[in-house]
N, C-alpha and C positions, 0 to 999 in steps of 0.2 A: 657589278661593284657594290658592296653593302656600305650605308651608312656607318661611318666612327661618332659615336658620342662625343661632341665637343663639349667640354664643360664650360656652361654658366655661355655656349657661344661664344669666347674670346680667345685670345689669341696672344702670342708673347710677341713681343716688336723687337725686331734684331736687326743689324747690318746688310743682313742677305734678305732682309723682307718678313713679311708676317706669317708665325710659325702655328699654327692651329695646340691648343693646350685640349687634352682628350680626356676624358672622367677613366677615373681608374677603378670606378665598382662598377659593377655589369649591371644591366636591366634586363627586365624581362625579355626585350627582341635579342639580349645578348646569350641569354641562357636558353631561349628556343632556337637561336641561332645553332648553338651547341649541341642542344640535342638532334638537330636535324641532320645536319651532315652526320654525325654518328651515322646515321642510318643510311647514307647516302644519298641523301633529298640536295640538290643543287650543290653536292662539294664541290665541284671544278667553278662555281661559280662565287663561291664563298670567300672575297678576297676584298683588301683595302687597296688604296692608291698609295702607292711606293714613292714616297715620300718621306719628310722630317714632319716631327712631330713635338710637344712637349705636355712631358707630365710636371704637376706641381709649378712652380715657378720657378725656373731655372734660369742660372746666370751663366756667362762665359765659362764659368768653372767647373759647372755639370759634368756629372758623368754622359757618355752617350751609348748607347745600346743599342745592338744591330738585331732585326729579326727578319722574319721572314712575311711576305702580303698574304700569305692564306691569314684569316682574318681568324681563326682560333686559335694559331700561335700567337697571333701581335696581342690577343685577348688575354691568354694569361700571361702577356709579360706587362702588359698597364699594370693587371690587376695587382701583379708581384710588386710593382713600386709604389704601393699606397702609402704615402703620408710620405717619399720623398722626391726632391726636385731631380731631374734629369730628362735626355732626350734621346726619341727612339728612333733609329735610320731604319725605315724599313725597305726591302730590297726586293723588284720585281722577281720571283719565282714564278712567278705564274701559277698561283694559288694553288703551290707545296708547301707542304709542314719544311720545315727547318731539314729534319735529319733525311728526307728524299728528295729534298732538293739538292743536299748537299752533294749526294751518291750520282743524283742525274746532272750536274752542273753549273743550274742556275741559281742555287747559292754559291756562289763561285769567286773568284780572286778578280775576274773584269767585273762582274756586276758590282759589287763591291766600291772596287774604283772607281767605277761610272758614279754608283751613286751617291759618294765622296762628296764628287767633282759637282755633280748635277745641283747640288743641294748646297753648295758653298760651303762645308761644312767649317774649315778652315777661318771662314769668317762668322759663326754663329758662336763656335768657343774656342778660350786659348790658348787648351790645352790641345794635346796628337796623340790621343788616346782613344779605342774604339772598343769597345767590350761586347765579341760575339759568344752565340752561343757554342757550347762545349759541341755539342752534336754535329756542328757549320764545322767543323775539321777537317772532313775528311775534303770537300770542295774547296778550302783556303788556303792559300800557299802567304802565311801572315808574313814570309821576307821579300815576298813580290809586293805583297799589297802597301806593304812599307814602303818598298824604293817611289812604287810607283802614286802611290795616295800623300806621303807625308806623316802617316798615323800609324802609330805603333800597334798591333793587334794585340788584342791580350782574349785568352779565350775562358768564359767563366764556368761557372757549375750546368750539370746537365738541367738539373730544374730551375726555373726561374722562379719557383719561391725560397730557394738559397738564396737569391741577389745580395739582399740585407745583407748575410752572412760574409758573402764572397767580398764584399767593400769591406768589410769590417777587419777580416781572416786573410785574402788576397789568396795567396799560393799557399797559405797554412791550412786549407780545407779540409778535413778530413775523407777519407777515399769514398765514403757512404757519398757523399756530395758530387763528385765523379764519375761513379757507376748509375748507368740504368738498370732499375731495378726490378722494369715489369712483373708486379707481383698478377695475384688473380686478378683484382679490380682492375688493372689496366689492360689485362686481359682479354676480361669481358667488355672494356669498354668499344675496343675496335673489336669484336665479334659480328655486331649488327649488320656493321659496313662490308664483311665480308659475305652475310648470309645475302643481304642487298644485290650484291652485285651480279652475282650465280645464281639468285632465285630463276631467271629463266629459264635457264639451262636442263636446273635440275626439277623445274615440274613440267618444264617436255620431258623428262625421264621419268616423275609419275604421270601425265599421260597415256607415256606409250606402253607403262604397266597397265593400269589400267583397260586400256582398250585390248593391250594381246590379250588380259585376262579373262574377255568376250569370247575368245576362238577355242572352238569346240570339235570335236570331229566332224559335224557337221556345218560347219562354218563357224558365222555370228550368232552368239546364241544371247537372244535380248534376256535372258531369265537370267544371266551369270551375271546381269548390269547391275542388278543392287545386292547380292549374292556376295560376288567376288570385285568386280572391276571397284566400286565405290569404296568399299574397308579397301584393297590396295591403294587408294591413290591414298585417302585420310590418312593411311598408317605410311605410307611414306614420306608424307609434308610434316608429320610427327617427326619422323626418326632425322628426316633431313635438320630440321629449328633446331632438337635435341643436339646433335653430331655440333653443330654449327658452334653452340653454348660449351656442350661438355667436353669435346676436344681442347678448343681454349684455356680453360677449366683446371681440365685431368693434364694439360700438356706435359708440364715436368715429369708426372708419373706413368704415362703410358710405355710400354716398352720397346725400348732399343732408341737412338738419336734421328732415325729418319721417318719425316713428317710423313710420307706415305704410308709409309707399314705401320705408327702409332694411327695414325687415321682408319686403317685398315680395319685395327684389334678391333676400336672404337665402332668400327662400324659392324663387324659382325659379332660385336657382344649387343648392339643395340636388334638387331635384325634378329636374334636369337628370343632375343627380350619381346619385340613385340611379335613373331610368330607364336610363342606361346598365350598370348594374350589374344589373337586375332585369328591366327590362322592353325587352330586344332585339325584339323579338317586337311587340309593341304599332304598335297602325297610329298613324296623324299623328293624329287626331281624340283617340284615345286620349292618346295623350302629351301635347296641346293642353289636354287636362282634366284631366288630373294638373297640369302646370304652372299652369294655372288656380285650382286646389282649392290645393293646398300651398301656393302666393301667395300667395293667402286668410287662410290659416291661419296662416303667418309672419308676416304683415302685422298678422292680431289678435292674435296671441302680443307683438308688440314695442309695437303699441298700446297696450296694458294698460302694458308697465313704465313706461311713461310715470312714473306714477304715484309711481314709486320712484327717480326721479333727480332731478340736479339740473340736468339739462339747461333746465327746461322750466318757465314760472311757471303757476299753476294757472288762469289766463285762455287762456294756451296751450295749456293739456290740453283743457281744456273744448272750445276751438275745432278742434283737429286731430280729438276727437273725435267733434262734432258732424259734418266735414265727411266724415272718413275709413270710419266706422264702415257708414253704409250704401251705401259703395262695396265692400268688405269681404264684407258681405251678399250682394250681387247679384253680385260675382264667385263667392263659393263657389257660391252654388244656381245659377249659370252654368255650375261647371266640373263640379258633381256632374248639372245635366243633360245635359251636351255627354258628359260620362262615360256616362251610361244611351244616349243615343240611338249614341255608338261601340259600345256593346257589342250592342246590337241589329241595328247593320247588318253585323256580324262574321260 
């Protein structure tokens, strides 16, 4: 559980008890905080205590604001209410973002209620009004959470540096305010966390290029170690980082709508790219299994971000997944064996 900046240390005094007031500009442990999970360094552990909270000085008549305990969401929704009063219900997900808690459940219509009820909120203001985010939708049933909470949901803009606007506009938003709009930047922002997670995976797959690229007709041949086996792994952790970035990137433009085969293109226009740079030398069979493997590899690198756009509805992950995944499979251990049996008739 990470520390919440409490501002100045104090606290708003209410009926239901003392509400911690939390600084609404970030500090340096908040901006390394940010950068770290990017990358996947302790995300699942990356989370506040689900609880009330309050920004500014807030009175009974404050707005209130539901987010979620992964502690980079609750981070940009303080930092979205600078310079006004209101309070933020934040809601045990168990350190998920807002819009994949929503899909897995625990931003949800009980927890919600639970945390209503938990936090007294009915006695901290006088109003029955709760303002979640636009993305918590698809986990909220706002006529249950009404029968059953007393508070009317109302659900706001996808970004919470709308907020201002959405108090000011309410339901006159304009649709920009609405739509997620993942451009490149946010893109590239969760690219890191994807290359993070697979880096295992996929440098056991430079590895075991690597090492078959030892085997010779005559077995292990230690002269092909700096030769060949070394420039394959290098150029592989290359075209992997690249694929990882430029998929991302190129995603609107690569061709056709599934994540595999734009992954695919991606991976054998990059495999093309550095056999010409690395591997002049390399017979047809050879470079047929590079192109093969790298394919592979691109293809499950862009698979996965599936998961993290909004390209795609989660019956469409499920399915692209189901069908692509062990075509995926049987291309790599295709291209890593057409790779062992090139290096052997060498």
């Amino acid at each position: 559980m990470q520390t919440v900046t409490v501002q100045d240390g104090e606290a708003v005094e209410t009926t239901a008890g003392a509400i911690p007031r939390v600084a609404t500009r970030w500090d340096w442990r908040d901006t390394f905080g940010a950068w770290r999970v990017r990358w996947g360094i302790g995300r699942m552990r990356y989370t506040v205590a689900p609880r009330l909270y309050a920004v500014g000085r807030p009175g009974p008549d404050a707005p209130v604001f539901a987010s979620a305990n992964y502690k980079l969401s609750f981070d940009h929704l303080r930092r979205a209410l600078a310079g006004m009063d209101g309070w933020v219900l934040v809601l045990d997900t168990r350190g998920v973002n807002v819009w994949c808690a929503a899909g897995k459940g625990t931003f949800g219509t009980a927890e919600l209620v639970r945390r209503i009820q938990a936090v007294q909120l009915d006695r901290v203001v006088s109003h029955r009004r709760i303002i979640l985010p636009q993305l918590s939708a698809p986990g909220v049933d706002a006529r249950l959470a009404a029968q059953e909470s007393g508070f009317t949901v109302v659900f706001g803009p996808v970004y919470a540096r709308d907020i201002p606007r959405f108090l000011t506009e309410g339901n006159r938003l304009p649709l920009a305010c609405r739509r997620v709009q993942f451009t490149w930047r946010e893109r590239l922002a969760v690219a890191p966390l994807e290359l993070v997670i697979h880096a295992r995976g996929l440098l056991a797959v430079g590895l075991a290029l690597s090492v078959l690229a030892c085997l010779g007709p005559h077995g292990f041949d230690g002269a092909r170690v700096r030769a060949q086996a070394l420039p394959a792994l290098v150029l592989w952790l290359a075209t992997y980082v690249l694929a990882g970035f430029l998929g991302p990137l190129l995603l609107p433009w690569l061709p056709t709508r599934s994540f595999a085969i734009k992954g695919a293109w991606l991976g054998m226009l990059l495999a093309l790219s550095g056999a010409l740079l690395w591997g002049a030398n390399w017979s047809f069979w050879r470079l047929s299994a590079w192109i093969l493997t790298v394919g592979a590899g691109a293809s499950f690198l862009l698979l996965n971000f599936t998961g993290c756009t909004t390209f795609t509805s989660p019956s469409g992950v499920r399915r692209e997944v189901r069908l692509a995944l062990p075509a995926i499979i049987a291309c790599g251990l295709g291209g890593l064996a057409l790779w062992t049996w090139a290096g052997l008739r060498s």
